[in-house]
C-alpha positions in Angstrom: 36.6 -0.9 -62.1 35.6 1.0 -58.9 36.1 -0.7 -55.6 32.3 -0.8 -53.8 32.9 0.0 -49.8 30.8 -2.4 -47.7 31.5 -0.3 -44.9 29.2 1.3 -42.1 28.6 5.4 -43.0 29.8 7.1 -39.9 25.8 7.8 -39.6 24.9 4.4 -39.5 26.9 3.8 -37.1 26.0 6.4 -34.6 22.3 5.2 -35.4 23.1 1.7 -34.1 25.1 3.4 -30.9 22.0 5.4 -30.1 20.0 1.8 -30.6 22.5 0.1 -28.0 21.9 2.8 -25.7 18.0 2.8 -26.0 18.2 -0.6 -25.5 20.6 -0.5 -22.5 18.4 1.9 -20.7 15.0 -0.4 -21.2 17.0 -3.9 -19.8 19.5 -2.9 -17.3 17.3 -1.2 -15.4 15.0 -4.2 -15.3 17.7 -6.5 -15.0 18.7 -5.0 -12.0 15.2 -5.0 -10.7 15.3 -9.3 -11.1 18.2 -9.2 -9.1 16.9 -7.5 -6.5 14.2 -10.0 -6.1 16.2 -13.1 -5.9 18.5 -11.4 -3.5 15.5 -10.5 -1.4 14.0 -13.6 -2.0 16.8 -15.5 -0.6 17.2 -13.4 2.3 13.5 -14.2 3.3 15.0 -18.1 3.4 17.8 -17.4 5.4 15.5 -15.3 7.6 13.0 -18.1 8.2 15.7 -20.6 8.6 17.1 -18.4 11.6 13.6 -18.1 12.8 13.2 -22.0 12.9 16.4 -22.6 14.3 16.2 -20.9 17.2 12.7 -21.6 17.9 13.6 -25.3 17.8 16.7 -24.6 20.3 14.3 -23.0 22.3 11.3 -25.8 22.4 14.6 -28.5 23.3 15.7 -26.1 26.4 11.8 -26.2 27.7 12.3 -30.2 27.0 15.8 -30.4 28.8 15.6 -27.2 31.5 18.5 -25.9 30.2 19.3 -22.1 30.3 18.5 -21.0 26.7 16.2 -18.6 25.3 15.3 -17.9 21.5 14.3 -14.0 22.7 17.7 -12.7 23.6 17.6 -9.2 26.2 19.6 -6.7 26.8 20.8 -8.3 30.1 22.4 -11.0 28.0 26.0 -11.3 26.7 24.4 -11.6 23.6 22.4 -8.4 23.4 22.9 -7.8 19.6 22.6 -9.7 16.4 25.9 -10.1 15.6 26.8 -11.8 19.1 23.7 -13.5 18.8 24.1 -15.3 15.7 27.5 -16.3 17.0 25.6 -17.9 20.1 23.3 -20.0 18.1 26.6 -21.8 15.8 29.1 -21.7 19.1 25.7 -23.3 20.9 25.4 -26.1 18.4 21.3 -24.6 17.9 22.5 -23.6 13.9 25.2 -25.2 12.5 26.6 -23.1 9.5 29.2 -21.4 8.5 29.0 -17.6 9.4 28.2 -16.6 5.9 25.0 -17.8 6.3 23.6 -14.6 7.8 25.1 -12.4 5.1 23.3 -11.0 2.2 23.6 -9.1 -1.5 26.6 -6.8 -0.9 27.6 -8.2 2.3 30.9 -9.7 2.7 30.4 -13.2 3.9 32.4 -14.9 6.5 32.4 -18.6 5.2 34.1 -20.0 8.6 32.9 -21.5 11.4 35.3 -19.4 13.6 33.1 -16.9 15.7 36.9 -14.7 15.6 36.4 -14.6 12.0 32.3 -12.9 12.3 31.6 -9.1 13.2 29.4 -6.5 12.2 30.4 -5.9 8.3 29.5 -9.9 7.9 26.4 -9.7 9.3 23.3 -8.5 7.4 20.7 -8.5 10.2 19.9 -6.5 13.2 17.7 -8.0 16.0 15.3 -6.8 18.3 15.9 -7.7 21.9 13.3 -8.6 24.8 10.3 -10.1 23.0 9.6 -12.7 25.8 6.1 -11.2 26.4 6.1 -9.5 23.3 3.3 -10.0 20.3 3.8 -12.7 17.3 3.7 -9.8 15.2 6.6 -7.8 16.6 9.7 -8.1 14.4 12.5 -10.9 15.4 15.2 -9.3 12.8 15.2 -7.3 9.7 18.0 -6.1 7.6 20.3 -3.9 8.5 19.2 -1.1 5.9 16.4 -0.3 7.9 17.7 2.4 10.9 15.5 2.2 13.5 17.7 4.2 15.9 16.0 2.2 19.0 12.3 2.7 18.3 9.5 1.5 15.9 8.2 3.7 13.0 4.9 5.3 14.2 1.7 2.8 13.4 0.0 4.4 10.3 3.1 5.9 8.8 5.1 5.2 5.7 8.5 3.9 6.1 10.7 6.8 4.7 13.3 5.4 2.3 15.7 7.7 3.7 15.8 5.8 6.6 16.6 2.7 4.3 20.5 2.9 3.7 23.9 0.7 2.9 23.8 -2.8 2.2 21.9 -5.1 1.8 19.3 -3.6 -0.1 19.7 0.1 0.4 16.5 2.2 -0.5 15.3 -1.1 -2.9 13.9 -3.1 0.3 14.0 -5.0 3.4 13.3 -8.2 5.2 11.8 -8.2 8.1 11.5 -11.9 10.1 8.6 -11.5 13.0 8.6 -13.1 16.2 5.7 -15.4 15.2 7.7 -16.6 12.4 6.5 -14.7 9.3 9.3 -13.9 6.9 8.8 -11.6 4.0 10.3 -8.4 2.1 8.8 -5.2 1.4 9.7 -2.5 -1.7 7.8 0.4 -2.5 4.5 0.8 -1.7 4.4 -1.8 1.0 7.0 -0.2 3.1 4.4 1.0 5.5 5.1 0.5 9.4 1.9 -1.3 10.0 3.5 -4.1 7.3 7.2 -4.1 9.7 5.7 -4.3 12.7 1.7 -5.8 13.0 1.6 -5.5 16.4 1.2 -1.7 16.6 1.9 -0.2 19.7 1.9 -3.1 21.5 5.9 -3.6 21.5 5.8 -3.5 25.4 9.6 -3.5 26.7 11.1 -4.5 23.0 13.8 -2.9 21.7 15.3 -2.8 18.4 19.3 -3.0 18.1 20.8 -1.8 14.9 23.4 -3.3 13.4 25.9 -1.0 12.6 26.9 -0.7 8.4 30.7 -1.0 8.2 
């Protein structure tokens, strides 16, 4: 009596390769695209935590008369976001560890030792001298974006070339605005007037980039 093989033909089976692929190239893509979101998503937390923390360090120095000030400037020891961040958790004003202002594909620096924080744990750049600035001049925004010291002209589209390195790379940003708005922007939103409200009204601000390392 013949033997029946229950085997896969060597036809079926490249039929249910090509199936896997098809399939791969539908859902990782889309996959990827939900992660991306929560990681943005998440940033826009820490963001606004930063945001509140400092604001409220700065409404107890106006209470107390003490010398600190949520807008750092370029006259300060402080006068990028790496040294800044390590100001508000030395200062008592946040109290986290350091891999709280990381991010997706940031190495986090889960210590409280300042010694143990530089620029490759740091996600953010800042924007320095916003005393008399706008509310709707950016605080800090991921350190994707290069600015290279000025704002994207008002009207233009941010080009995604200018989006780079971790976080986020060309997928997005976060952008945290003096006033307190935080939010992300992807694709078609990535318009300067959506960064930076306030326009050409950025008076004597100046963005700091945080360097990718």
């Amino acid at each position: 009596m013949k033997q029946r093989n229950f085997g896969f033909t060597l036809i079926e089976l490249l039929v249910v390769i090509a199936i896997i692929a098809m399939l791969a190239a539908i859902l990782v893509p889309a996959v990827n695209r939900a992660l991306v979101s929560a990681a943005l998503t998440q940033t826009v937390s820490n963001g606004s935590n930063i945001y509140k923390s400092a604001f409220a360090g700065q409404m107890e120095d106006v209470v107390l008369g003490g010398g600190y000030s949520a807008w750092p400037t370029e006259d300060d020891d402080y006068n990028d976001a790496t040294k800044y961040f390590k100001h508000l958790v030395t200062s008592k004003v946040m109290a986290v560890t350091y891999d709280f202002f990381a991010a997706r594909g940031i190495e986090g620096a889960k210590s409280t030792d300042a010694n143990d924080f530089d620029n490759k744990n740091n996600a953010w750049s800042l924007v320095l001298n916003l005393d008399d600035a706008p509310e709707g001049i950016p605080f800090i925004y991921t350190k994707n974006f290069s600015l290279n010291g000025s704002f994207p002209s008002k009207g233009s589209m941010i080009d995604e070339t200018d989006l780079k390195g971790q976080p986020f790379g060309s997928d997005g940003l976060v952008v945290v605005l003096k006033g307190g708005s935080a939010f992300s922007l992807r694709g078609k939103q990535l318009k300067a007037d959506n960064f930076n409200p306030a326009g050409d009204s950025t008076g004597d601000a100046k963005p700091v980039d945080t360097p990718q390392q």
